[in-house]
Backbone as JSON Lines, residues from 0, in Angstrom:
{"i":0,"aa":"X","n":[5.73,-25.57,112.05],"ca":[6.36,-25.03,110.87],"c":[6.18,-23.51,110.88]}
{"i":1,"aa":"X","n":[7.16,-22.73,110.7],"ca":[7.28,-21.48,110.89],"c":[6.54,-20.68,109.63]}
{"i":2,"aa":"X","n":[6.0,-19.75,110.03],"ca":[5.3,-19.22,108.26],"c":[5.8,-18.67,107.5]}
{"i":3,"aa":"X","n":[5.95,-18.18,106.69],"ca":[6.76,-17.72,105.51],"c":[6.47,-16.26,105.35]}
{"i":4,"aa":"X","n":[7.07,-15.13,105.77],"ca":[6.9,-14.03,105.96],"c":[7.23,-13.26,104.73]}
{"i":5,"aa":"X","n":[6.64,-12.85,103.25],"ca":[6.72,-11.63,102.5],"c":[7.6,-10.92,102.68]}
{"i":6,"aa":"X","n":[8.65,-10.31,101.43],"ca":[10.02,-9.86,102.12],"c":[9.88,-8.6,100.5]}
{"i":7,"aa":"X","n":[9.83,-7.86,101.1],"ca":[10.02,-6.33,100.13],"c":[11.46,-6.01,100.25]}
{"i":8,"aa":"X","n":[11.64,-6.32,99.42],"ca":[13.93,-5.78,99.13],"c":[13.41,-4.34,98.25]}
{"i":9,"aa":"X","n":[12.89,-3.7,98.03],"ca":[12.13,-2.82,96.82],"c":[12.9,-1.14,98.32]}
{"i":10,"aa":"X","n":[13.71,-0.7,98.04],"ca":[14.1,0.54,99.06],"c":[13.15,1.48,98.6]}
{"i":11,"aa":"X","n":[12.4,1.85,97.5],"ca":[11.79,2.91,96.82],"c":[10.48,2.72,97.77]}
{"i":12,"aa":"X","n":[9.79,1.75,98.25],"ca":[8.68,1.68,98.51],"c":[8.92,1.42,99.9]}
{"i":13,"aa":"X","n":[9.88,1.01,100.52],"ca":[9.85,1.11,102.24],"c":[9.16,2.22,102.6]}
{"i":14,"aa":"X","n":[8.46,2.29,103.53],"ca":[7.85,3.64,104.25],"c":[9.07,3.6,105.93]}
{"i":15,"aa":"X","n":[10.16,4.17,105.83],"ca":[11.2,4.24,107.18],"c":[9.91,5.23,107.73]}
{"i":16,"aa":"X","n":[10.28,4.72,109.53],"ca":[9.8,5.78,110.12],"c":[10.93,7.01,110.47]}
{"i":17,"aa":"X","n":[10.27,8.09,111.42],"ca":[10.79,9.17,111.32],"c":[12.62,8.76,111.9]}
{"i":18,"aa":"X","n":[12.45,8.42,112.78],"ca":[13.84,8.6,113.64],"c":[14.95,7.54,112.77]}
{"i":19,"aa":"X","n":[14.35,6.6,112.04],"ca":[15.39,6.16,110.96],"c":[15.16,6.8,109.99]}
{"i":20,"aa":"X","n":[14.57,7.67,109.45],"ca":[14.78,8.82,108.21],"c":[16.21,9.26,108.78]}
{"i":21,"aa":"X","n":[16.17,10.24,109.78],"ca":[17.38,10.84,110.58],"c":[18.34,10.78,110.58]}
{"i":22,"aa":"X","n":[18.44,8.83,111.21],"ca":[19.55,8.64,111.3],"c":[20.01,8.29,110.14]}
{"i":23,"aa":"X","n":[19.24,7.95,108.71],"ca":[20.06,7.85,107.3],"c":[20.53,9.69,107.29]}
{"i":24,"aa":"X","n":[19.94,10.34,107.15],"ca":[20.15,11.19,107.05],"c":[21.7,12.25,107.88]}
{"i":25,"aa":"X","n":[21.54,11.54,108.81],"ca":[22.61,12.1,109.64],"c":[24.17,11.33,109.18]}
{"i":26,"aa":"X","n":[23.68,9.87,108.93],"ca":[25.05,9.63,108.29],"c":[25.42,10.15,106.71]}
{"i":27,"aa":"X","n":[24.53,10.38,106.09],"ca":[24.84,11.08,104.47],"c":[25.28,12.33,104.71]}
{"i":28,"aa":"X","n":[24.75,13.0,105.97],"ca":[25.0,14.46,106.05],"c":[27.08,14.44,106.52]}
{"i":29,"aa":"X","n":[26.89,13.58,107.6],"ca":[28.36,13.48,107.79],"c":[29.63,12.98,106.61]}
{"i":30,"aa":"X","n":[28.81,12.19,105.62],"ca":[29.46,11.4,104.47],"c":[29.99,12.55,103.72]}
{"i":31,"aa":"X","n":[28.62,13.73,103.35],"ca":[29.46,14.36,102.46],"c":[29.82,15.7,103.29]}
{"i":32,"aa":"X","n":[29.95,15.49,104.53],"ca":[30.73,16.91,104.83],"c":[32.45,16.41,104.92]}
{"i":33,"aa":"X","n":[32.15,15.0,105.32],"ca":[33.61,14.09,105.01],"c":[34.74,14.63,103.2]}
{"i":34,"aa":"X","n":[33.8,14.18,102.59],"ca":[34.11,13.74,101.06],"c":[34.3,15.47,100.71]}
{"i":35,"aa":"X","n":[33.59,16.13,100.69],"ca":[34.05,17.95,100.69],"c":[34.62,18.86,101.41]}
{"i":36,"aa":"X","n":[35.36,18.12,102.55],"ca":[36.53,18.28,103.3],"c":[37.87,18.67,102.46]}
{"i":37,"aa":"X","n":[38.61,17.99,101.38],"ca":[39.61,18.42,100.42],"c":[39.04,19.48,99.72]}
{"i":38,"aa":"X","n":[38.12,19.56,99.1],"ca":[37.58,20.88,98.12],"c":[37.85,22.17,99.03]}
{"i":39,"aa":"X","n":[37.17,22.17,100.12],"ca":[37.3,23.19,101.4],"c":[38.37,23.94,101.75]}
{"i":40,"aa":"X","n":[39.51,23.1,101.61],"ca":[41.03,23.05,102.47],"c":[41.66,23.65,101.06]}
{"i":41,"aa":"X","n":[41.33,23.3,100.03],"ca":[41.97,23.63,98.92],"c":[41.49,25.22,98.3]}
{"i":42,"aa":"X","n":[39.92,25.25,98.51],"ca":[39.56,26.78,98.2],"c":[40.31,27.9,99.69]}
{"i":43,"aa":"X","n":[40.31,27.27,100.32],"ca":[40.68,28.09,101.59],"c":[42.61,28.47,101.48]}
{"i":44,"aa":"X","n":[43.05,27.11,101.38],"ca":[44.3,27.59,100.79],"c":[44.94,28.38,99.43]}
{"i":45,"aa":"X","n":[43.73,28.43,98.62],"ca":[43.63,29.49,97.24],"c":[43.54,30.94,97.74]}
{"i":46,"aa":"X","n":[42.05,31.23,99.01],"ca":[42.19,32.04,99.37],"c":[43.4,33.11,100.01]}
{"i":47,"aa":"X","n":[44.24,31.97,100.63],"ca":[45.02,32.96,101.12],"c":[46.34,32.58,100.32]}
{"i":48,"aa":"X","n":[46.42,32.14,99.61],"ca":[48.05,31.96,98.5],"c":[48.48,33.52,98.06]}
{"i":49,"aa":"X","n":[47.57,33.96,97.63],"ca":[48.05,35.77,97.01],"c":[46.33,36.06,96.58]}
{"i":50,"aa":"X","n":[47.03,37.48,96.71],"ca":[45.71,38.49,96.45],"c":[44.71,38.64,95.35]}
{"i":51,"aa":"X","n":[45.42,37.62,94.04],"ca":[44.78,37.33,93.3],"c":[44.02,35.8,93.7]}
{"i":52,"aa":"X","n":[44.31,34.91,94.08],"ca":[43.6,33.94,94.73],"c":[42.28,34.36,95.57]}
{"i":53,"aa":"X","n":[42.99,35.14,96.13],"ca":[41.61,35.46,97.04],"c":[40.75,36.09,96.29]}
{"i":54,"aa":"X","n":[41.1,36.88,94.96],"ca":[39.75,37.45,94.61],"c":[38.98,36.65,93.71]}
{"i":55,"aa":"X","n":[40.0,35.6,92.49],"ca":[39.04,34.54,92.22],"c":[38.65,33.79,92.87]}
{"i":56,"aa":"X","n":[38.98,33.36,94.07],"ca":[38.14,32.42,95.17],"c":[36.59,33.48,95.6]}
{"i":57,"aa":"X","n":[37.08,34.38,95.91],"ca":[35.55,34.8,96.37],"c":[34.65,35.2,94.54]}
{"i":58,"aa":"X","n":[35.24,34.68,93.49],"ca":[34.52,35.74,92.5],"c":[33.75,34.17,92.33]}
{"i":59,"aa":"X","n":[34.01,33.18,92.24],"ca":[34.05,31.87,92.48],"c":[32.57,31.41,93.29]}
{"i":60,"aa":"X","n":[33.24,32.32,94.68],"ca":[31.41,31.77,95.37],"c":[30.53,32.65,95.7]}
{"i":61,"aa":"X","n":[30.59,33.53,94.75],"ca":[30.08,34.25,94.45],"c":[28.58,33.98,93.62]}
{"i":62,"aa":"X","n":[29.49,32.95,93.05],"ca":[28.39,32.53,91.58],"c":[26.28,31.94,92.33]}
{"i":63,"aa":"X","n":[25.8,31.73,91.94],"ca":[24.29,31.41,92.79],"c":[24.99,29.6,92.49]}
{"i":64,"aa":"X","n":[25.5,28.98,91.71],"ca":[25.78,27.78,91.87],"c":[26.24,27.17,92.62]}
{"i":65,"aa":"X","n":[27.22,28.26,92.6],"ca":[28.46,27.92,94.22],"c":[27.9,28.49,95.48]}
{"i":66,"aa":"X","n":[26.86,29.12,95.32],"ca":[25.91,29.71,96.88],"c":[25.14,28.69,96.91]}
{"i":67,"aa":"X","n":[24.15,27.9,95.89],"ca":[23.3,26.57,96.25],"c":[24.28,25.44,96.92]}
{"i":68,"aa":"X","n":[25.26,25.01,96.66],"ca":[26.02,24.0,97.4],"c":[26.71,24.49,98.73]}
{"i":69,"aa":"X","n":[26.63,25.45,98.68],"ca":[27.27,26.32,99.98],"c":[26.04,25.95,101.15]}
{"i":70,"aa":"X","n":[24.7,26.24,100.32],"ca":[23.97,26.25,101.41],"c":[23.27,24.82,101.34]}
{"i":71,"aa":"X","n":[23.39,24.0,100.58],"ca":[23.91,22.31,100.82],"c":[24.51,21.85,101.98]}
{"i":72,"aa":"X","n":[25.75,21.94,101.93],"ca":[26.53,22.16,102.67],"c":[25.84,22.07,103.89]}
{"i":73,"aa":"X","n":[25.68,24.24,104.21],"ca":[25.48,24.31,105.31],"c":[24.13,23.92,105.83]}
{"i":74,"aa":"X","n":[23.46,23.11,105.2],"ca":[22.32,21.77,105.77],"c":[23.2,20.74,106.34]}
{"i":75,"aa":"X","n":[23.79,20.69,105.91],"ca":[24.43,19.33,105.78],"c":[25.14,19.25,107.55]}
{"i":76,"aa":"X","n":[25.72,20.61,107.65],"ca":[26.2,20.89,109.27],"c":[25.33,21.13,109.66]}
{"i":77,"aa":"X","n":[24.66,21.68,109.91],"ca":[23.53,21.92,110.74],"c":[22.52,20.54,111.01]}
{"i":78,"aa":"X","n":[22.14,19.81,110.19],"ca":[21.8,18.7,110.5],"c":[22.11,17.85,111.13]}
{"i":79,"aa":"X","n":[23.86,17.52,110.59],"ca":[24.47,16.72,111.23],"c":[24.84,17.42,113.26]}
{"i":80,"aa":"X","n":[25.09,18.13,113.2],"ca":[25.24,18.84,113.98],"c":[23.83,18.33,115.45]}
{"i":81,"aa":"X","n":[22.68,19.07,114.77],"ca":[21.27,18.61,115.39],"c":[21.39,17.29,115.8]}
{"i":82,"aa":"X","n":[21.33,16.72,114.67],"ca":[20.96,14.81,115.01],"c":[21.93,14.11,115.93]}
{"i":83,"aa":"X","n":[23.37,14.46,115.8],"ca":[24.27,13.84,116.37],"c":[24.0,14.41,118.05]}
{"i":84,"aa":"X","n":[23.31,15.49,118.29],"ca":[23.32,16.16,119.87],"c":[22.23,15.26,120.08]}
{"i":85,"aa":"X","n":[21.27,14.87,119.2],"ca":[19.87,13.8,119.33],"c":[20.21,12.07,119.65]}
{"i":86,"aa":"X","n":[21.49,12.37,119.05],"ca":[22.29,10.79,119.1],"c":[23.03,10.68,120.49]}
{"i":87,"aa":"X","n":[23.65,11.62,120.65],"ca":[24.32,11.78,121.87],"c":[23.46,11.57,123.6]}
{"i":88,"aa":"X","n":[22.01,12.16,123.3],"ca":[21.09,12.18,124.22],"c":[20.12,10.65,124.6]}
{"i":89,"aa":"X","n":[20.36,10.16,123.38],"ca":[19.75,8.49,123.19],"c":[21.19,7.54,123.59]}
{"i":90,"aa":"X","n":[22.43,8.02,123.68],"ca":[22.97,7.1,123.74],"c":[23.07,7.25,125.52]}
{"i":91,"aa":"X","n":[22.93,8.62,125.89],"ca":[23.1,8.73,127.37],"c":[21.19,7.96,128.42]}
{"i":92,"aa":"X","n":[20.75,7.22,127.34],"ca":[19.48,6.76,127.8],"c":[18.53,8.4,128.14]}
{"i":93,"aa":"X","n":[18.68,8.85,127.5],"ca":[17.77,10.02,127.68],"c":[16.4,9.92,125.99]}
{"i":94,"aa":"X","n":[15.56,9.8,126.61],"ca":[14.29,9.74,124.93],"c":[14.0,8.57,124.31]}
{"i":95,"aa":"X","n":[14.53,7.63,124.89],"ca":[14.71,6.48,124.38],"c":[13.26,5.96,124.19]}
{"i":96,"aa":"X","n":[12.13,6.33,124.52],"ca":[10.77,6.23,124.47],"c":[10.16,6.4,123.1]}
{"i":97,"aa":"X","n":[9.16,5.45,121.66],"ca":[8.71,5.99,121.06],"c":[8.18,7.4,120.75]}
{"i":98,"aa":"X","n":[7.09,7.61,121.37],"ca":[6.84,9.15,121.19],"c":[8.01,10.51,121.24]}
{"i":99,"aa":"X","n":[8.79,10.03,122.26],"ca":[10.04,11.2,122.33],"c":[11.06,10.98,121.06]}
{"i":100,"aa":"X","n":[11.12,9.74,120.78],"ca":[12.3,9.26,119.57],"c":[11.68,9.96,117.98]}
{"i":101,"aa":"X","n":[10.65,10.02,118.02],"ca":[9.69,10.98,116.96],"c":[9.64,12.42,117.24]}
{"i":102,"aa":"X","n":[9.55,12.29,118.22],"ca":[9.14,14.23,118.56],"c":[11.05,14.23,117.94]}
{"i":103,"aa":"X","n":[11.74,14.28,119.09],"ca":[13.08,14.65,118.97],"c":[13.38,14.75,117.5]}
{"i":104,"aa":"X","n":[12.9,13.5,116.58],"ca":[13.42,13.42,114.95],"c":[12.36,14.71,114.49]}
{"i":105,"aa":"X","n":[11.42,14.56,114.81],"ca":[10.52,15.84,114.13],"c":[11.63,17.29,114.68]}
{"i":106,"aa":"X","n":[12.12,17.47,115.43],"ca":[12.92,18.56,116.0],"c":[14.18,18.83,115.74]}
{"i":107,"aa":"X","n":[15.04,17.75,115.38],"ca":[15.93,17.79,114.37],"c":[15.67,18.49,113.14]}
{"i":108,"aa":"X","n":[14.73,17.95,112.38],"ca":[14.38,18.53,110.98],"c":[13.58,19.7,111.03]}
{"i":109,"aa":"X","n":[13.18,19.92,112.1],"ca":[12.44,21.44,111.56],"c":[13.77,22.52,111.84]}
{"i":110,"aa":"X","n":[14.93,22.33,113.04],"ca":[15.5,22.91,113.9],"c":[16.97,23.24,112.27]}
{"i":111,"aa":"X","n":[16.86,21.83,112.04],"ca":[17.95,22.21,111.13],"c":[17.78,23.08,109.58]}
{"i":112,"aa":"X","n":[16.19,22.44,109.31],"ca":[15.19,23.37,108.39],"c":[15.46,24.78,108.32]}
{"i":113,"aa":"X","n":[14.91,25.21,109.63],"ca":[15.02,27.04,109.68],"c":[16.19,27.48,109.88]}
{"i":114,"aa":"X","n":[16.84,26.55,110.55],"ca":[18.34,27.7,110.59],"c":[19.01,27.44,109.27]}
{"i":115,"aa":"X","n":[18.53,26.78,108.62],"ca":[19.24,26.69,107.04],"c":[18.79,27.39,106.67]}
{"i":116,"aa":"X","n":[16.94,27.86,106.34],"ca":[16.37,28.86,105.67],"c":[16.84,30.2,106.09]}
{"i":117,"aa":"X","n":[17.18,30.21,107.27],"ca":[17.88,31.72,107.99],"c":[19.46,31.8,107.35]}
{"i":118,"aa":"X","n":[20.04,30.88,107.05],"ca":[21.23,30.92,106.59],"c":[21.37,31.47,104.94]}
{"i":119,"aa":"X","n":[19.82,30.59,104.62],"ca":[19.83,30.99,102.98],"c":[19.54,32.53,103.13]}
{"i":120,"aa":"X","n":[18.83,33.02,103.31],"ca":[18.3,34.64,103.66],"c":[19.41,35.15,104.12]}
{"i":121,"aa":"X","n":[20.63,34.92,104.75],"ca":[21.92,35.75,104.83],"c":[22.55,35.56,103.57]}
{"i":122,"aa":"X","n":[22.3,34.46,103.3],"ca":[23.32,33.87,102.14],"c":[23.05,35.04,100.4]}
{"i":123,"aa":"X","n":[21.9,35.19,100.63],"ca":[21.86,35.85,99.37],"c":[21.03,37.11,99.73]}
């Protein structure tokens, strides 16, 4: 008789390890660079409609509200960006080893970390 194994459905209290942190992470990052794809196309086509467009578009992201999602955002590429070259390297059988599948996720997140913090420091 097989034993009856304890089953936590509770997502708040899972402890994921690192390299599935990531890869949730890498698909949310792609989700909403997906879903803020129309907003993008639409400020960009404001920008260049007439000369008044362009100056409320830039007066626009200008604002520190519209610079915090900007640099949302540009986590959001940069991450996705990182993880997917991390995805790309596991799918070519390259890291496929515990210890490397951690290091690599630890290197993702610091890699996409600072160049965001370097991005915020241009950004404002």
């Amino acid at each position: 008789m097989a034993q009856r194994r304890p089953k936590n459905l509770n997502l708040l209290t899972i402890r994921l390890p690192l390299p599935a942190l990531v890869s949730i992470m890498h698909r949310i990052s792609g989700a909403l660079l997906f879903l803020v794809l129309p907003l993008l196309l639409w400020l960009w086509q404001q920008s260049l409609g007439s000369p008044e467009g362009y100056v409320a578009t830039l007066q626009l992201l200008h604002h520190p509200v519209a610079k915090l999602l900007i640099l949302i955002l540009i986590w959001a590429y940069l991450h996705h960006a990182c993880a997917g070259l991390r995805h790309l390297a596991l799918d070519a059988r390259w890291g496929l080893k515990l210890p490397f599948a951690r290091a690599s996720s630890a290197c993702v997140l610091v890699i996409s970390g600072l160049l965001t913090l370097l991005a915020a420091v241009w950004l404002w």
